[in-house]
N, C-alpha and C positions, 0 to 999 in steps of 0.2 A: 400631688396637689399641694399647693401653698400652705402655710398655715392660715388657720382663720383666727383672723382678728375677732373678739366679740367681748359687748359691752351687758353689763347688767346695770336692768333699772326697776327700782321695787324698794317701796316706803318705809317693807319690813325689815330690820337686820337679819331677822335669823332664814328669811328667806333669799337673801341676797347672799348669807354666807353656806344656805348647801348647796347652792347652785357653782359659788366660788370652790367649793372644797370639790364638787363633782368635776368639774371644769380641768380642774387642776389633775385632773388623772385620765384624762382625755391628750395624749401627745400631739393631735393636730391642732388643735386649741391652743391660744393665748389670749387670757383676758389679758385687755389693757384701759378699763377704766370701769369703772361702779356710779351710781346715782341715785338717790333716794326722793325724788321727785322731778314731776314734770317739766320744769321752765329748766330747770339746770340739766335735762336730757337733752332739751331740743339744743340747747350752747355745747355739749361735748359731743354728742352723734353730728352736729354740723362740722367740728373742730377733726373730732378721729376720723371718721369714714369708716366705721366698722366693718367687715363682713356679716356679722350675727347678732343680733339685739335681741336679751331676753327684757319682755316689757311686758312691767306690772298695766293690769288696768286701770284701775282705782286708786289715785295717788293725788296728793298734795298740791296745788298749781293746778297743774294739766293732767285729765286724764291719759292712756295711751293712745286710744285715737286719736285725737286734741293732739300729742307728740305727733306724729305721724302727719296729720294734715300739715300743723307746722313747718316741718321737710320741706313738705316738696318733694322736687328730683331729689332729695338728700335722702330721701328714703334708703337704710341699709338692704342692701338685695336677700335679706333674710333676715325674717321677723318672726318669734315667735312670740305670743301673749303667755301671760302666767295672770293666774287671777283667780278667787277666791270663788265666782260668779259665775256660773253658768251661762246666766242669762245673755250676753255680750259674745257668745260666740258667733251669731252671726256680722256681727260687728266686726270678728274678725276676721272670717273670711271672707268678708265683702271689700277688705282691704289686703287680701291676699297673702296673708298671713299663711306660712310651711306648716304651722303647727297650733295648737292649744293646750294648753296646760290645765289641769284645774289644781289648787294648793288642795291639803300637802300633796305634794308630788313624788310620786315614786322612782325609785331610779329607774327602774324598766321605763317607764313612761320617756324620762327625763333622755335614756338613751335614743328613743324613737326619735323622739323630736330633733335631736342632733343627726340622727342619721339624715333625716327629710331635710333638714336646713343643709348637709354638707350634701344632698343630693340635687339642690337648687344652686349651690352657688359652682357647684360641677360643671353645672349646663349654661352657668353665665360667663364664666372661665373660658369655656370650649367655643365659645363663639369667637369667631377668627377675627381680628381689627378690619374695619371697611367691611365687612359681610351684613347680610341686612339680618334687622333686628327682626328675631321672631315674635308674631302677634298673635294673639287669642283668635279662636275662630268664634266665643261667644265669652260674652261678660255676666258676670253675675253681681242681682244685684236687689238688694231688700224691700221686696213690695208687700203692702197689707200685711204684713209680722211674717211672709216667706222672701225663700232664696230663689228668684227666676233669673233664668238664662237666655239673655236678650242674644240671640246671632249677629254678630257684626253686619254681615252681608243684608241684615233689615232696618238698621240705623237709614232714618232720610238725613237727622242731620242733627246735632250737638250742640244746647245752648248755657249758658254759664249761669246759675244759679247761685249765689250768694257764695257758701262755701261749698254746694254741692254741683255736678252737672245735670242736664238734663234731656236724653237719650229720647229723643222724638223718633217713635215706629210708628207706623201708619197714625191713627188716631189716639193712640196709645203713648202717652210720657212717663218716664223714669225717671226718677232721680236718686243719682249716684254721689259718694260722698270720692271725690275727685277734684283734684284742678284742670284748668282749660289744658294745659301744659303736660301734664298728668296722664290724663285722656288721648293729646294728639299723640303723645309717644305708642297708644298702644293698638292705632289703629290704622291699618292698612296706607302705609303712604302714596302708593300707587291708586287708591277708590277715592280718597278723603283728602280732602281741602281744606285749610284753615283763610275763611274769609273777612275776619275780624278778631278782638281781641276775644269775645264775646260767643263763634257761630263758628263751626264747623261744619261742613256740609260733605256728602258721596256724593261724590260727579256726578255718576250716573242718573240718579234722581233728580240733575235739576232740568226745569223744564225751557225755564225761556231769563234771559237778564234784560232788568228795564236800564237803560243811563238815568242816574241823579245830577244831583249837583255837585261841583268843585271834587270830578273826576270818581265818585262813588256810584254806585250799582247796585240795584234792585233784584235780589237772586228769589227767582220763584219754583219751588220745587212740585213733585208732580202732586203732590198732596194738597197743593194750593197755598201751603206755609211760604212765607216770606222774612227772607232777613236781609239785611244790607252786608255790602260787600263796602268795607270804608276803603278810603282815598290810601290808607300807609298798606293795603293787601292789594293793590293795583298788581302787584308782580304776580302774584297769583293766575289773574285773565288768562295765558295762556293754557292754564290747565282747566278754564272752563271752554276754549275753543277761540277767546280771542286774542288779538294781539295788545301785548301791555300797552 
């Protein structure tokens, strides 16, 4: 396997430097850069493209989530949190996070979590160029202070909430800390349509299209929800059955 590139970011020195000193006696590893707060992670993880980011949670600027939304697609394909705090685990694995740390961190622990990051970017490595990208068969995602596991295949349809999404199942909404962008990557492109900047929708659920005005569409899904289909997703039409 390649080497892994990976960044450390964490407000502490002395926690940045055993993470650096452990790193350093790891042969597949190379750090190649350090951070000690948020807004100057999001400028060097956009610049490097790390493979591995150890990220503090509680930091100066920007939390580590906060970094991470920030991203976008610039997300490193392995993230592990380090944090003093308990509390924020499920924070972390609602944003998919390989691992959790809690300070001090043990080397045992410290080695787990490298094994789990060098076993995630194994499986991102191993995907052949042009082969289709594998998707979750269920997301998981922070309701009432738990972690439930929505099934993809019971999404009606995806609507953009501020910084978060929001995963309409029958009567039932979620909201997920995601981008529109974010979201479309991770969900079946063969079921799921993106009909606006805003609405993604599963084919299959929808029920009937009204025409609007200045070439936009009325998409009514079988739950009785509605959203528009704007004028720039026209291309789309064929994958709801009509012609662009």
């Amino acid at each position: 396997m390649p080497l892994i590139r990976a960044i450390i970011v964490d407000d502490e020195p002395l926690a940045r430097e055993r993470l650096r000193h452990w790193l350093s006696g790891e042969p597949e590893v190379v750090l190649v850069g350090e951070c000690s707060q948020g807004t100057e992670a999001v400028t060097v993880l956009r610049r490097d493209r790390p493979d591995l980011v150890f990220l503090d949670v509680q930091m100066p600027g920007l939390t580590g989530v906060e970094v991470l939304r920030a991203l976008g697609d610039a997300v490193p394909p392995a993230v592990v949190f380090v944090t003093a705090h308990e509390q924020f685990a499920v924070d972390a694995f609602e944003v998919q996070a390989v691992d959790y740390l809690l300070k001090p961190v043990s080397r045992e622990r410290f080695k787990t979590a490298l094994s789990r990051a060098s076993q995630r970017l194994g499986a991102v490595r191993t995907e052949a160029p042009g082969s289709e990208v594998k998707v979750p068969d269920r997301l998981a995602v922070k309701h009432n202070g738990r972690i439930v596991f929505v099934p993809v295949a019971d999404i009606d349809w995806v609507g953009s909430a501020d910084n978060y999404v929001e995963l309409h199942v029958g009567a039932q909404t979620y909201l997920m800390r995601e981008t529109m962008n974010g979201i479309a990557q991770r969900l079946p492109v063969d079921r799921f349509v993106r009909v606006s900047r805003t609405a993604i929708v599963q084919i299959a659920r929808v029920r009937q299209l009204e025409p609007l005005f200045h070439g936009e569409y009325s998409v009514e899904l079988q739950t009785g929800a509605k959203v528009t289909l704007s004028r720039s997703h026209r291309d789309q039409l064929p994958r709801l059955g009509l012609p662009g």
